[in-house]
N, C-alpha and C positions, 0 to 999 in steps of 0.2 A: 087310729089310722095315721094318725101326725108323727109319733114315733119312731119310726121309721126313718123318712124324710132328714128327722132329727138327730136320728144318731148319726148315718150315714156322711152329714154334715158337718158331726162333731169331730169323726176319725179320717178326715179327708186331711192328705198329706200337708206337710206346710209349703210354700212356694220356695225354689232354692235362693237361695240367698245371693244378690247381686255383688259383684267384689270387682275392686282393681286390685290385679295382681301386680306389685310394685318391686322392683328385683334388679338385684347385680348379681345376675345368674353367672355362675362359669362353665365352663363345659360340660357340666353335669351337677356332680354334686346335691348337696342340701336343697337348692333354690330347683333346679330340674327335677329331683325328686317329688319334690311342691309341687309345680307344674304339671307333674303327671295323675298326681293324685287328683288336684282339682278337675283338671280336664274329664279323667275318669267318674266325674262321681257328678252326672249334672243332674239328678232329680236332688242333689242337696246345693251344688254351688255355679251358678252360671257367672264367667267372665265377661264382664263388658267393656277391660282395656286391658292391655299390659304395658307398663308403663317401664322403663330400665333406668336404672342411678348407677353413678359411678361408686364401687367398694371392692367387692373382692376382683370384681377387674373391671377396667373401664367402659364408660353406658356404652358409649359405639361398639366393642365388643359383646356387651350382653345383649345388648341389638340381635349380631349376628349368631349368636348360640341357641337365645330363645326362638330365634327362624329355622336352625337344622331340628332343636329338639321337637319344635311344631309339626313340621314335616312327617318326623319319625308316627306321630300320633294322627297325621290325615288330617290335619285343621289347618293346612297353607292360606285359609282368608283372613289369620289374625296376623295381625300385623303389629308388632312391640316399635313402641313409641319413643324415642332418646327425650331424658328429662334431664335433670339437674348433670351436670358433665364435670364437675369440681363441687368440693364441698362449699360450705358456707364460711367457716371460715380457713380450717384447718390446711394445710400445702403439705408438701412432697418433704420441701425443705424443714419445714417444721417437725416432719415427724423424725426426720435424720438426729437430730438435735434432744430426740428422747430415747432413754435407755433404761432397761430393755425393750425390746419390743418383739414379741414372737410373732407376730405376721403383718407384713407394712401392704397386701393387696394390692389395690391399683401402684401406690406410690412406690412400688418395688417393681415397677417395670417402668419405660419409658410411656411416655403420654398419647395417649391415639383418643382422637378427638373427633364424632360423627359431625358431618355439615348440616346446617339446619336441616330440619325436617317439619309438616307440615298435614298433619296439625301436631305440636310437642305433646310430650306429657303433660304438660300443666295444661295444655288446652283440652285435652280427654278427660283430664281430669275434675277442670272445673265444672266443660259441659254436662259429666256426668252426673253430678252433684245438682247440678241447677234443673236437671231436666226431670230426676227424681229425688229432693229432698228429703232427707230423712229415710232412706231405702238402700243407700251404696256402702258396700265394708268395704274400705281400706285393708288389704293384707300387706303389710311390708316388709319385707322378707332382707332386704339391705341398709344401709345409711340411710335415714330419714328424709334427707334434703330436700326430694320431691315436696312431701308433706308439708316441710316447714315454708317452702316458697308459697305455695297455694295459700296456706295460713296469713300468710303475710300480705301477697296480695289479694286475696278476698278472704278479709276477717270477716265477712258477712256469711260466709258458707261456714264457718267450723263449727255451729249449732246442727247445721241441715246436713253433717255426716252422721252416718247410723253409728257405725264405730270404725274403729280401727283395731288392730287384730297382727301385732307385731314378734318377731323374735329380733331381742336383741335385750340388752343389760344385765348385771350381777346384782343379788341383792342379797344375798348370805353369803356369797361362795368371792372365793376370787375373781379376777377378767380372764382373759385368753389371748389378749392381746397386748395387756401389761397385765400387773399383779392388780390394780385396781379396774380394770375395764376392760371389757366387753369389745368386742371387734367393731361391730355395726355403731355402735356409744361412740367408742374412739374414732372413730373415722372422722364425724363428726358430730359431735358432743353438742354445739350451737343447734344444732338441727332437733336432735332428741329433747334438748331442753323446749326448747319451742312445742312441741308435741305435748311435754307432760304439764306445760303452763296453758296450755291451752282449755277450751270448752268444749272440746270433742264430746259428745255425752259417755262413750261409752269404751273405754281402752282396757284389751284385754293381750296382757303381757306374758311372752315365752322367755323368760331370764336362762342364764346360764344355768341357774340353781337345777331347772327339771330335765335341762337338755344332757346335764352330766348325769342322768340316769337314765338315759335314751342309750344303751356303748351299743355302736357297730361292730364285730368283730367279722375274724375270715369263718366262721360257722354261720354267722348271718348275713355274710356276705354271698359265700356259697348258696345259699338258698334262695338269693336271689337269680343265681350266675345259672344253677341249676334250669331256668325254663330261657329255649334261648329265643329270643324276639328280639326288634333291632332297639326297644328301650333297653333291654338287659346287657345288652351287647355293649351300648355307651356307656350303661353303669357299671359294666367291665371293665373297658376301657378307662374308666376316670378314679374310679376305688382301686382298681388292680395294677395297674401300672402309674398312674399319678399318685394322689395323696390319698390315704395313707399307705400304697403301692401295695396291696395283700399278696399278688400275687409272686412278688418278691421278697416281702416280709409280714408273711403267718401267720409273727406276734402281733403284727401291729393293729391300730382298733382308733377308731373315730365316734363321733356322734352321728345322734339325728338332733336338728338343730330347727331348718326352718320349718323342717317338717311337721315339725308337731302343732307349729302354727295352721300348715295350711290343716290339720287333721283335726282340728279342733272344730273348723266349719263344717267338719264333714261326718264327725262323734266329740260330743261333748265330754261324755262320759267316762273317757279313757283317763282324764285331770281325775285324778284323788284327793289334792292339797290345795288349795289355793291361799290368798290371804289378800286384805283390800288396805291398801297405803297411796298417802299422796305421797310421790316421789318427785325428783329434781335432777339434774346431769351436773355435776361438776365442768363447768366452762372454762374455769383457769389453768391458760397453759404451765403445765408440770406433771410432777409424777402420777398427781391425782386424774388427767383429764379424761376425761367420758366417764369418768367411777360415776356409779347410782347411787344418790345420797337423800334425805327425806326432803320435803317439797318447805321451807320459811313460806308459809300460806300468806303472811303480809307481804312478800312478791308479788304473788299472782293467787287474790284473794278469791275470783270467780274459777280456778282450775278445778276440773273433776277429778277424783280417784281415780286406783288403777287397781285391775284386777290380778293381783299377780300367779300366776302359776308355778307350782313349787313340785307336785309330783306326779308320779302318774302309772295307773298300771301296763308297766310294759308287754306283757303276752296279749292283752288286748290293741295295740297300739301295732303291735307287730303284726299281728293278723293281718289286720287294715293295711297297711303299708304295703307288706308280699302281696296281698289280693289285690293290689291296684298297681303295684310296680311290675306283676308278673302276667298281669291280664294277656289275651292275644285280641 
């Protein structure tokens, strides 16, 4: 008669997994596509802040992007929080001074700076952390910086984060943003290093390696554009006429990048490849910086591993993605 009770027990769902969604969203894109999937999917992933960093455009901007995108999905009581607003160490000027660079993000436009706001990122962030130890995923979907300030001012929390759950760095493949680095890495490099020298227990990595086999093209572009709702419509609007502009060039083709981070919380399964390395950022400025390079463990002798993600079956990956970006 106990049997019962017992099984019933044993196949009871898991609890969705608490996250700060951490993001330099732009009008759409990779980071909005994020967004929409986690939003959509709460008996796996419940948000308990959204926090904005300065990178592919400035936090006060992703401020307001992540406010229309929210809108669009019926949840106007979340409110995205302005955190780190300049990197840690990296400027504007500085990256002028490196060559090549295929996309300079914020530091390619002029500087728009949010006024304080109250409570910051880092204040959601901490209280999140303190109020449930050991329970909150970091998903970081931009430059690190957030991360690395919290780290810095309460080393006493980076044990009591559950993990962190990031896109961003190279570690077979080229950068994208130089021939050694990563966009989110190069941005700010001091920030990412801080992350991988840390005691986070549990860092699971979207490198460029698995995201160059994520290719968006105008056939699964289409299939998106195909159902029309006012999320399809933005992602019209940002894949079709912005970057990589489909609806004016055809050939052209992109990734899924942060996405695959956020879809990792939401199917595990869809990773084929992985591999477990202590890693480290290249912090000196030059051709190398933000390159992903291995961790000199007499640095930083207490840092944990990283789990790195290298492949992944895409028709299952895609599924997911259509079914949550095309919902009504």
């Amino acid at each position: 008669m106990t049997l019962l009770p017992l099984l019933l027990f044993a196949a009871a769902p898991a609890a969705p997994s608490n996250i700060i969604f951490d993001t330099d969203c732009g009008y759409f894109g990779d980071d909005g596509a994020a967004l929409v999937m986690v939003m959509r999917s709460p008996e796996k992933v419940r948000i308990t802040a959204l926090t904005a960093v300065t990178g592919n455009v400035w936090a006060a901007e992703t401020a307001g992007y992540l406010s229309e995108i929210l809108a669009l999905l019926h949840h106007p009581e979340l409110k995205p929080h302005v955190g780190a607003q300049l990197p840690l160490i990296h400027t504007a000027e500085m990256s002028k001074l490196e060559s090549p660079i295929e996309f300079f993000g914020a530091f390619g436009n002029p500087q728009k700076l949010a006024p304080p706001s109250q409570p910051s990122a880092l204040d959601v962030l901490t209280h999140a952390i303190q109020q449930s130890p050991g329970h909150i995923t970091i998903l970081a979907l931009g430059p690190m910086t957030n991360v690395a300030m919290l780290l810095r001012l309460h080393p006493d929390l980076e044990t009591k984060i559950q993990r962190i759950v990031f896109m961003g760095g190279n570690v077979h493949v080229p950068g994208n943003a130089s021939k050694a680095a990563e966009f989110n890495f190069w941005f700010d490099p001091e920030a990412a290093q801080a992350v991988f020298r840390s005691r986070i227990p549990e860092k699971v990595m979207f490198p460029l390696d698995i995201c160059n086999r994520a290719v968006l093209d105008k056939a699964r572009f289409d299939e998106i554009v195909a159902v029309d709702t006012p999320v399809t419509a933005r992602f019209k609007e940002d894949y079709g006429s912005r970057y990589p502009g489909f609806l004016k060039n055809p050939k052209g083709s992109t990734f899924l990048w942060d996405e695959l981070a956020a879809a990792w919380l939401i199917d595990t399964g869809f990773v084929t490849k992985e591999e477990t390395s202590w890693l480290d950022v290249d912090a000196r400025f030059g051709k190398t910086y933000g390159a992903t390079v291995p961790l000199d463990r007499k640095l930083a002798p207490q840092a944990t591993p990283v789990r790195v993600m290298l492949d992944l079956d895409y028709p299952r990956l895609w599924k997911l993605y259509k079914r949550l970006l095309t919902a009504k």
